[in-house]
ZAMARGU-4260 file (C-alpha; in steps of 0.2 Angstrom, whole numbers, plus 5000, padded with zeros to 4 digits):
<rodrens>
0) 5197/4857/5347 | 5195/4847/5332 | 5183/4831/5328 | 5180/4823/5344 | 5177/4801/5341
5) 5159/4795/5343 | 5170/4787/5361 | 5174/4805/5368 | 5154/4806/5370 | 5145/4801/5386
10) 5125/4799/5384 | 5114/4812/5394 | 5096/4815/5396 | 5092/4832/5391 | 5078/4843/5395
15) 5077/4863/5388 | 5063/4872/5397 | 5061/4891/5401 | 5078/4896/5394 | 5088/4883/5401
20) 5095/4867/5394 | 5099/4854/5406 | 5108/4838/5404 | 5104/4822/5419 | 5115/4805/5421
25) 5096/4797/5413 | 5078/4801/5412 | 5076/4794/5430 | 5087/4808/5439 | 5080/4823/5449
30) 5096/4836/5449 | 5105/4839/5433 | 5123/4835/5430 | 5125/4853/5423 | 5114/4867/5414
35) 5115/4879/5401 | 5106/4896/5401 | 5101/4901/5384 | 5107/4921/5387 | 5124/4913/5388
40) 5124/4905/5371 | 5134/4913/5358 | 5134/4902/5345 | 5127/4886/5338 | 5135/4877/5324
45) 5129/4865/5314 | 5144/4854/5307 | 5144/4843/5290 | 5137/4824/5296 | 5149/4810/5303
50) 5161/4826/5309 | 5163/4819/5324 | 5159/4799/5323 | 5141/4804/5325 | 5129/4805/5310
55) 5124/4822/5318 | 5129/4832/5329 | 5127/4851/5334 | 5139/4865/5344 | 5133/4874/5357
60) 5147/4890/5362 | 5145/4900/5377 | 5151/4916/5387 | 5163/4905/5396 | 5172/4899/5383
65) 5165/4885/5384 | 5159/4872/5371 | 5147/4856/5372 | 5144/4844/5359 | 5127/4836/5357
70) 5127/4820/5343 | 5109/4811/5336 | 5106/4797/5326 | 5093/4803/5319 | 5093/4817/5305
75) 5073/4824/5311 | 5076/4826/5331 | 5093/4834/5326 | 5083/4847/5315 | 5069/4849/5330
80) 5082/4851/5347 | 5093/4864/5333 | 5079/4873/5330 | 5074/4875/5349 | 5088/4880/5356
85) 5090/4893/5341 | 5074/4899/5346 | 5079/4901/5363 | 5092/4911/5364 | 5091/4921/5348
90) 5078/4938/5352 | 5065/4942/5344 | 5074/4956/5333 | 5085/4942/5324 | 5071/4931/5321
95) 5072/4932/5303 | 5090/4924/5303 | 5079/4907/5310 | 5070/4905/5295 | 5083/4897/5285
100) 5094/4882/5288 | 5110/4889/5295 | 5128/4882/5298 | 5132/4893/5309 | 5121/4905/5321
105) 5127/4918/5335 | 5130/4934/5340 | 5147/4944/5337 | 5153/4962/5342 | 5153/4970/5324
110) 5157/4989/5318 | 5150/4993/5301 | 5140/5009/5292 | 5141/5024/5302 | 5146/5020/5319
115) 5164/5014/5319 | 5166/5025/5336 | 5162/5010/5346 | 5158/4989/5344 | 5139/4984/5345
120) 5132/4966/5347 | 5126/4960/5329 | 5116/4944/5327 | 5125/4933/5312 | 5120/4917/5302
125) 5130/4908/5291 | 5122/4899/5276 | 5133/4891/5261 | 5141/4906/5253 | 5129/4919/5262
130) 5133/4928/5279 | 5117/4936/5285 | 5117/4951/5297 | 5106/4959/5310 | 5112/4974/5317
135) 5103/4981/5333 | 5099/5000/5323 | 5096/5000/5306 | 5086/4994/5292 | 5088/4975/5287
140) 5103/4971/5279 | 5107/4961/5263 | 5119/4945/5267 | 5134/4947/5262 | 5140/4936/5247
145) 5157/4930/5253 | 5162/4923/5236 | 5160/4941/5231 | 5169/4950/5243 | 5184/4960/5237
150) 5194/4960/5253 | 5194/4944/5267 | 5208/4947/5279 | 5214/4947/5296 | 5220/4964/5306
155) 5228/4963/5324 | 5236/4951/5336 | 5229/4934/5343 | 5221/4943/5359 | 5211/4957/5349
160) 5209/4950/5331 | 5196/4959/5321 | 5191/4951/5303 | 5188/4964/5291 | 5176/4959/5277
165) 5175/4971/5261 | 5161/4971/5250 | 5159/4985/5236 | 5150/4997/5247 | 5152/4994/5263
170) 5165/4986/5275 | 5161/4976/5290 | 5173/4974/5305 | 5171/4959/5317 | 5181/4957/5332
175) 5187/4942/5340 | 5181/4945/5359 | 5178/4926/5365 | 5194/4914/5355 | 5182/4902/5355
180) 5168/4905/5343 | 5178/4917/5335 | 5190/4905/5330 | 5175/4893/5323 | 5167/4908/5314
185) 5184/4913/5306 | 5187/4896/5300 | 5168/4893/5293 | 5168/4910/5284 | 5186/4908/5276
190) 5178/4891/5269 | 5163/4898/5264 | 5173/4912/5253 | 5186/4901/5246 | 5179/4894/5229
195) 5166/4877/5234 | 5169/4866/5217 | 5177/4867/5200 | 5159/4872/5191 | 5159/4891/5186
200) 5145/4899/5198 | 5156/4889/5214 | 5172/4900/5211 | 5176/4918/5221 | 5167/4931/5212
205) 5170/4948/5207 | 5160/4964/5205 | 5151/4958/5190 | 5148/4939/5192 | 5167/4935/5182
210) 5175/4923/5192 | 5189/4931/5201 | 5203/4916/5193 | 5199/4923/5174 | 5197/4942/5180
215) 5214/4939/5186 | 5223/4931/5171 | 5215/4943/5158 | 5221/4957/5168 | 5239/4952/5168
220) 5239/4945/5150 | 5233/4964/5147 | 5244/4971/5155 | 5260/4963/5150 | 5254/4953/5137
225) 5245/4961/5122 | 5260/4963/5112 | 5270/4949/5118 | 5271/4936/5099 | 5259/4921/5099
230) 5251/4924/5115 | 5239/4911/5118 | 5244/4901/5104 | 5261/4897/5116 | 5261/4887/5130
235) 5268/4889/5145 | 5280/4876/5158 | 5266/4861/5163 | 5276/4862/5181 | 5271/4881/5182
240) 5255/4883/5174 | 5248/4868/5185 | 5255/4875/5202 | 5248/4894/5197 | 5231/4884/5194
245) 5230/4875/5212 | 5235/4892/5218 | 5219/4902/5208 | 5208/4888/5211 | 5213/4887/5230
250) 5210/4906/5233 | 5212/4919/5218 | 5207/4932/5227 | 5224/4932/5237 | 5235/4927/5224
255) 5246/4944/5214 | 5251/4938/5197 | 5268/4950/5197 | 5277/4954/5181 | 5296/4944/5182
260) 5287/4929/5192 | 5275/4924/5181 | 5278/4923/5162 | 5263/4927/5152 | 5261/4911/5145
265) 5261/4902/5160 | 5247/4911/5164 | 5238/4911/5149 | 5241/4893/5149 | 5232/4892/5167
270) 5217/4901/5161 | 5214/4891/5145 | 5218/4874/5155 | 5204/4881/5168 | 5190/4884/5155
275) 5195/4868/5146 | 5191/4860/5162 | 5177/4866/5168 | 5165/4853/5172 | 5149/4858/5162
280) 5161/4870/5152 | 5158/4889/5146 | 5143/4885/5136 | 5133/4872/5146 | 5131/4855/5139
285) 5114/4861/5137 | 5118/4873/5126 | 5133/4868/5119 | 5125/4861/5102 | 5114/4875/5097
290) 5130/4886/5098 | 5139/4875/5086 | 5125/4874/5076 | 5122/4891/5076 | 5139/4894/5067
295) 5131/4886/5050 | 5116/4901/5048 | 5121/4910/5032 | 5113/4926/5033 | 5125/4935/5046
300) 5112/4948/5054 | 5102/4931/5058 | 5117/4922/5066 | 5120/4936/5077 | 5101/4937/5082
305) 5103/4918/5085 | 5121/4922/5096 | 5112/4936/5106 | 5096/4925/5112 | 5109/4909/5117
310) 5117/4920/5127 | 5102/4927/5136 | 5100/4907/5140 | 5116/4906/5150 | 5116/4906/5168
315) 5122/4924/5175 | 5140/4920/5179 | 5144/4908/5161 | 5135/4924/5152 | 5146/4938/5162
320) 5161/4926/5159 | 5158/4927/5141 | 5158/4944/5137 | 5174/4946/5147 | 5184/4936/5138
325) 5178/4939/5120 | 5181/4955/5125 | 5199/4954/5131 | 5201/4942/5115 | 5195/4958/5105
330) 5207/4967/5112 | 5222/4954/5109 | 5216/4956/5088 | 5218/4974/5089 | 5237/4972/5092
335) 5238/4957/5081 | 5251/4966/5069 | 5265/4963/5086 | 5254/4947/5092 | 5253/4939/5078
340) 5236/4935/5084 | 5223/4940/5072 | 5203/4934/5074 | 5206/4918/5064 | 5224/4911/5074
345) 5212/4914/5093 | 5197/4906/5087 | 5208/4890/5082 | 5217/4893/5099 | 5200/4894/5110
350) 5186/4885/5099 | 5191/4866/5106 | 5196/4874/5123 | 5179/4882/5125 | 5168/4870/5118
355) 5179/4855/5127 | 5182/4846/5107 | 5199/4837/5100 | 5200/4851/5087 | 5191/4839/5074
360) 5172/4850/5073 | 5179/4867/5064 | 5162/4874/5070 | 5167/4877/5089 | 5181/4889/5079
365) 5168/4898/5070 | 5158/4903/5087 | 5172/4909/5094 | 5178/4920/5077 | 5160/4926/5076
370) 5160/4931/5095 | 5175/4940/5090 | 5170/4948/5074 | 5154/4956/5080 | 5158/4958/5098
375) 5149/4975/5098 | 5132/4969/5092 | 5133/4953/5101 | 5136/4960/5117 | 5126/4977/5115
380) 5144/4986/5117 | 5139/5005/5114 | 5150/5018/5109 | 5157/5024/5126 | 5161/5008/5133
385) 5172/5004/5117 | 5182/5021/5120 | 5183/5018/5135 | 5191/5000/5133 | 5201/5006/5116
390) 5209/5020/5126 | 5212/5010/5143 | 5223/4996/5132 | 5232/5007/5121 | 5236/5018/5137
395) 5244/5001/5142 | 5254/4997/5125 | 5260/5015/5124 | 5268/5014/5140 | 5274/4997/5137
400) 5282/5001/5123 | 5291/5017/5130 | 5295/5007/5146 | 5306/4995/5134 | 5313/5008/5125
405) 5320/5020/5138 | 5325/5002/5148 | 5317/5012/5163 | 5302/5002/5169 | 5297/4984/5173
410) 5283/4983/5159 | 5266/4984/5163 | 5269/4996/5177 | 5270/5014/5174 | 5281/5027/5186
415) 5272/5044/5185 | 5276/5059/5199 | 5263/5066/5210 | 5261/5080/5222 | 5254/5079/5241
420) 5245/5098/5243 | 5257/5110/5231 | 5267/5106/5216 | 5284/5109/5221 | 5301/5095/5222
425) 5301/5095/5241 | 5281/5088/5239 | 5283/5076/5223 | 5282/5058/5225 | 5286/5044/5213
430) 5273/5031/5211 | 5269/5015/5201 | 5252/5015/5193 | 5246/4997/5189 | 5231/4998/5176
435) 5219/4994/5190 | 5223/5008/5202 | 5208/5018/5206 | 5210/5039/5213 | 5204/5032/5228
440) 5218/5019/5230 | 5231/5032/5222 | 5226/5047/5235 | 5227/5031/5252 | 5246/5025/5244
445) 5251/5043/5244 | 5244/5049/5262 | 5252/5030/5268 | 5268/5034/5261 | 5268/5052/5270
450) 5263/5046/5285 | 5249/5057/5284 | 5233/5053/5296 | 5216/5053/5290 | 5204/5064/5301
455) 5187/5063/5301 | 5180/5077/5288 | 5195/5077/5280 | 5189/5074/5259 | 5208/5069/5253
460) 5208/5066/5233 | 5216/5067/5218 | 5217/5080/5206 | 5218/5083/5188 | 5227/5102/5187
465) 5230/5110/5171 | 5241/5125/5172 | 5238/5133/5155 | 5218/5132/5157 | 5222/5139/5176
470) 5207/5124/5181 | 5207/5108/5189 | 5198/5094/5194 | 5194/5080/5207 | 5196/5062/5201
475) 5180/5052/5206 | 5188/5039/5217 | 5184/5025/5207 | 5191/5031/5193 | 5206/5022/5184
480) 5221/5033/5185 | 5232/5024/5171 | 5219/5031/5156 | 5220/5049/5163 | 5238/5049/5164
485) 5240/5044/5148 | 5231/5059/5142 | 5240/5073/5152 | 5247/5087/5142 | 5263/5095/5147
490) 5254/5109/5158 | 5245/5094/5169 | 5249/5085/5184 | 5242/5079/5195 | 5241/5082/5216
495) 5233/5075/5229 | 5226/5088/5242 | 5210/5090/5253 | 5192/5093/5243 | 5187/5105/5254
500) 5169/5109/5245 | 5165/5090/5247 | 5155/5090/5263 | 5145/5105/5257 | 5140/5097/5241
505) 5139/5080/5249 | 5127/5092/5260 | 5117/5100/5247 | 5115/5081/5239 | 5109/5073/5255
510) 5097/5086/5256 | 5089/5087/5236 | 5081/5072/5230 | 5082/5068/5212 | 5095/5072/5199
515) 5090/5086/5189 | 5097/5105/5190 | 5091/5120/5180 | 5096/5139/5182 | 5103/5155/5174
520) 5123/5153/5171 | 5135/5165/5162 | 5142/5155/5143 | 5158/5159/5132 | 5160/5145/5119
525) 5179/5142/5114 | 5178/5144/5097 | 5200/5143/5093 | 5202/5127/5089 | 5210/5118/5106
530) 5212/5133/5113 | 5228/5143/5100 | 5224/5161/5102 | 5210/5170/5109 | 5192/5164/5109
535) 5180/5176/5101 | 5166/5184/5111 | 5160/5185/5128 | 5149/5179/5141 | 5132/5177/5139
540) 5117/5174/5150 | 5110/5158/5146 | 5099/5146/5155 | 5103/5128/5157 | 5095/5111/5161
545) 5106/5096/5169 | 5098/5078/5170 | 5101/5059/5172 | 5107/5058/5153 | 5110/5078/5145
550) 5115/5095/5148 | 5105/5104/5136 | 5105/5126/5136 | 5094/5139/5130 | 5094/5155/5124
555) 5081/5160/5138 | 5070/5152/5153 | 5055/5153/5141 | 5062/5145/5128 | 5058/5127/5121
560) 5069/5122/5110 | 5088/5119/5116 | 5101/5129/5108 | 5114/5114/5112 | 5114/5098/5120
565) 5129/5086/5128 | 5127/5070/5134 | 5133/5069/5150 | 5143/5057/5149 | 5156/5064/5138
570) 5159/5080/5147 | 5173/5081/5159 | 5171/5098/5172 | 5186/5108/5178 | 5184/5120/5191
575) 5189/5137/5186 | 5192/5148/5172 | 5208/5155/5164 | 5211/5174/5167 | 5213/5181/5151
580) 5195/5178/5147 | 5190/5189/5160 | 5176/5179/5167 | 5162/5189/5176 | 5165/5181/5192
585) 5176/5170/5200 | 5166/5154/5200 | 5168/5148/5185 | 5167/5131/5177 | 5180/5123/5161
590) 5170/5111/5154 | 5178/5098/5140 | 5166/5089/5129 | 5175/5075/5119 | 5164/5071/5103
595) 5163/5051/5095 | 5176/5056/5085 | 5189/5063/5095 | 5187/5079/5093 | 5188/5093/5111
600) 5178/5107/5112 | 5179/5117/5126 | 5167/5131/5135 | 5165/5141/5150 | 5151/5145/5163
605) 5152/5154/5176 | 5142/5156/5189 | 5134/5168/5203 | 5139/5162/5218 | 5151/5149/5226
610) 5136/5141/5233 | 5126/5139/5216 | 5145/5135/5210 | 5145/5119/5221 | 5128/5114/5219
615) 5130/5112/5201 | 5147/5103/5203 | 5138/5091/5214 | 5124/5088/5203 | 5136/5084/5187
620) 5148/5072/5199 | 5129/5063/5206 | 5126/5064/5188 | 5140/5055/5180 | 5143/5042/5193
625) 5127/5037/5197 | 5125/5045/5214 | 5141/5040/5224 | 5149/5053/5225 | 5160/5047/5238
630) 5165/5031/5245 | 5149/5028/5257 | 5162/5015/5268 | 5178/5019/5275 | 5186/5009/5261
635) 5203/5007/5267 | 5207/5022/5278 | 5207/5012/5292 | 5223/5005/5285 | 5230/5023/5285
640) 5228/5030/5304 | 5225/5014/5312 | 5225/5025/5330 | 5213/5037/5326 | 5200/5022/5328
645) 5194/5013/5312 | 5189/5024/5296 | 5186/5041/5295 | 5173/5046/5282 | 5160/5057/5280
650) 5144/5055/5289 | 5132/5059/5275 | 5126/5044/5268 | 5119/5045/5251 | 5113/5030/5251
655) 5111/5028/5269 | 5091/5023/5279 | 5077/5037/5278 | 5082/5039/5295 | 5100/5044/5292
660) 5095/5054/5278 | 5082/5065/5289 | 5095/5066/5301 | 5108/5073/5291 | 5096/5085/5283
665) 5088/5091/5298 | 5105/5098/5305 | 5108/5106/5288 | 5091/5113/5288 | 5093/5120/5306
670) 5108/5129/5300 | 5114/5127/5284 | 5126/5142/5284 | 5138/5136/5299 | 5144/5122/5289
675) 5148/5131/5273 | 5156/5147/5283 | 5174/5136/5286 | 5176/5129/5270
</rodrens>
């Protein structure tokens, strides 16, 4: 139960020898009062001092549900009879977990990776923020950061709880099979996820070190915000903004910020009244004056330099946290003619709060108009990142604006129509896109609302199908959705349906190391400008090389200079090729580069087979995307069929052990055809 008095104790004298600890009435006694074997031990907790009247005390969890509480005086013998009994019932495959101080130690039944058929035993520690993992099979695994998960939640009823853990790739079942321990492991990780203090690096993290409480208020200030007059400058109700605070600072992760429940200057208000309160502050008191200073260089390019190398100086998170707010400030100037909030009007709104001053030292105004003003070269931002951002937000303010005109939509969310297999009325559903919706999350809502079950094998994703270029292609499941609807013509739409040359290519991927393709394909170029009338010319053999960073051709294998080259990065890859061109065979490629200033070309390959088709799909998705192709974890399909038993997802592991790899591979090898006969 909870903390026992120093009177619930009774004083024993212990003796732990050959696997069992033994407890007598005093050191004189011959029989023990009662014993505990080591193999029964689950789980050893260490709790903070004084938890229980004692100055030190430890946990000790077995089979039987059972729990005994051991209390010392003194801090060293604690540390030594801790460190025995670890030792004793922890095997020799989880030894590494003993090497650090722990608050929490024991074995769990676990699902994770590749085997979600059925529970194995895992060994767990638990170590501030850090939940370390040995797992019977398998390579060593990294600790999970629990301030960093994207998901902490609880699935089933009280007899058969499971605690699903979500990191970025990979998702980590535990099950509740003994209510003890569970209990004390729920309640210990919950803790060690929830923010620990006020300072910056102490708050739940996302994906790329920015606290989860400022990812969350930019995101809705960008989304329902960015036009809305004197944003930032306003201030929200003191009631609201200090109850939507405690809530962020209590557990952001959990808490929605909804349009119609919060007004954007409540929120606005909560973020700036968190940054202003941050006990060392956004720039470190360290640094704090050789930023203000730094404002006074007069030769621009210097001051910059000067900027770049004080960032490099700030911790990880403070520096992350920077660039993600200068950069959401960026984008509230760009929409200063609505705003009214132009470079100069945010830097007098966020200079005192970032750099904690009364308003008096104009200098702190200067950092932050600087920050603003060369944002690009500050940060390193290169070209694609900027598009990406410029085109993500005025996708946002587009549909905001014809949301309050038509009267049709809550802002900030925008209603499009997607198909499930074929486009046709009976098949079309009507969904809400948020900004941050992913394919992946877009393709799970779809199947959820259609009751559709998942099976394993079954490569359910979201595609892009323009009609008037007869092509189509699969959204990368991380993909935001909001940007690419923006940019559909009237012959797109797009439909959710099984990939069914994924496994082959996830094959083919497995099974070539390295990220480079070269071989003979057949080229038209599009010469009409965005396609009006007919393209002139043919196809053409040419011979073409794909890498990390460029597709390049030439006119022959033996040539050495390339005729063109793309960086892969701007390319976008439709499957299939529109009739009236009269492609030479039927596996053919659209491909779409978009140039620095806008401008689409478009040109056609085609290629021999549907095999050599799919290998150099693959290789451009590997490519592109860094080499997840697919969602190595069962991200949330479990949500979806929760009968079928948890997650159903490919079991090709591009990133998986040597061993899985090999595996995988060798079944390919053994046969390669019969898995590509069926598709």
């Amino acid at each position: 139960g909870g903390p026992a008095g120093r009177g619930k104790f009774s004083r024993r004298w212990c003796v732990l020898s050959d696997g069992v600890l033994s407890y007598y009435e005093n050191e004189r006694a011959v029989t023990p009062n009662g014993e505990i074997r080591a193999i029964e031990i689950v789980c050893l907790a260490v709790p903070p001092p004084d938890t229980h009247g004692f100055e030190h005390t430890f946990e000790v969890y077995t089979e039987g549900e059972r729990l005994y509480l051991f209390g010392l005086e003194n801090a060293e013998l604690a540390r030594e009879w801790i460190k025995c009994i670890a030792k004793a019932f922890v095997p020799p495959l989880a030894e590494d977990l003993l090497a650090r101080d722990f608050e929490r130690l024991g074995r769990l039944p676990y699902k994770a990776g590749l085997s979600l058929q059925r529970a194995q035993e895992g060994w767990f520690s638990l170590t501030g923020s850090e939940l370390h993992a040995v797992f019977p099979e398998g390579p060593c695994e990294e600790p999970l950061q629990l301030r960093k998960l994207q998901e902490l939640s609880i699935q089933g009823d009280g007899e058969n709880q499971v605690l699903v853990l979500v990191e970025r790739r990979r998702t980590l079942y535990i099950q509740g099979e003994r209510r003890l321990d569970f209990a004390g492991w729920l309640g210990a990780i919950q803790k060690a996820a929830a923010s620990s203090g006020d300072t910056l690096s102490e708050q739940q993290l996302g994906d790329s070190d920015i606290p989860v409480i400022v990812y969350r208020c930019v995101d809705y200030i960008t989304q329902c915000g960015l036009t809305s007059e004197g944003i930032y400058r306003k201030c929200g109700q003191t009631s609201k903004t200090q109850r939507l605070l405690e809530s962020l600072r209590q557990d952001a992760r959990s808490v929605r910020l909804k349009e119609g429940e919060q007004h954007v200057d409540d929120v606005s208000s909560a973020l700036k009244r968190f940054l202003r309160d941050l006990p060392d502050g956004l720039f470190t008191r360290v640094q704090r004056l050789s930023w203000l200073e730094a404002s006074e260089i007069e030769d621009e390019e210097e001051k910059v330099s000067r900027y770049r190398e004080l960032l490099a100086r700030l911790p990880p998170v403070n520096r992350a946290t920077v660039k993600a707010l200068v950069s959401h400030l960026y984008c509230v100037q760009c929409f200063s003619d609505t705003n009214q909030m132009n470079t100069h009007n945010l830097a007098i709104v966020f200079g005192p709060t970032l750099f904690q001053t009364d308003g008096q030292d104009y200098k702190a105004g200067r950092v932050v108009e600087d920050l603003i003003s060369h944002y690009v070269l500050v940060f390193s931002v290169d070209e694609e990142e900027l598009r990406k951002q410029r085109d993500e937000v005025t996708a946002i303010v587009k549909m905001r604006v014809a949301g309050t005109a038509s009267g049709t939509q809550h802002a900030g969310d925008f209603i499009c129509t997607v198909y499930l297999e074929e486009k046709k009325a009976e098949a079309e559903q009507h969904i809400k896109v948020p900004a941050a919706m992913t394919a992946e999350e877009l393709t799970l809502e779809i199947l959820d609302r259609r009751n559709v079950g998942i099976r394993e094998k079954d490569y359910w994703t979201c595609f892009e199908v323009n009609e008037r270029e007869e092509a189509e292609r699969p959204l990368h499941f991380a993909e935001k959705v909001l940007p690419i609807l923006h940019g559909l013509g009237m012959d797109s739409y797009l439909v959710v349906k099984k990939h069914q040359a994924m496994e082959a290519m996830l094959l083919y991927l497995a099974s070539h190391v390295g990220e480079t393709k070269h071989g003979m394909m057949k080229f038209r170029e599009d010469r009409s400008l965005l396609g009006l009338g007919l393209p002139s010319g043919g196809f053409h053999d040419r011979y073409f090389i794909l890498n990390s960073s460029c597709l390049r051709l030439y006119k022959e294998v033996r040539s050495h200079r390339p005729e063109k080259e793309w960086p892969i990065r701007s390319l976008k890859v439709y499957l299939g090729v529109k009739k009236k061109l009269r492609p030479p065979t039927c596996w053919g490629f659209t491909v779409v580069h978009e140039t620095e200033k806008h401008e689409k070309q478009q040109w056609y390959l085609c290629c021999e087979t549907q095999m050599e088709l799919r290998e150099w799909f693959a290789t451009f998705l590997f490519v592109q995307h860094d080499g997840l192709v697919w969602p190595s974890e069962p991200s949330r399909v479990s949500r979806v069929v929760p009968e079928v038993r948890l997650g159903s997802v490919s079991l090709i592991p591009l990133r998986g052990s040597e061993n899985e790899m090999r595996r995988s591979v060798a079944a390919f090898a053994a046969d390669p055809l019969s898995l590509l006969r069926n598709v």
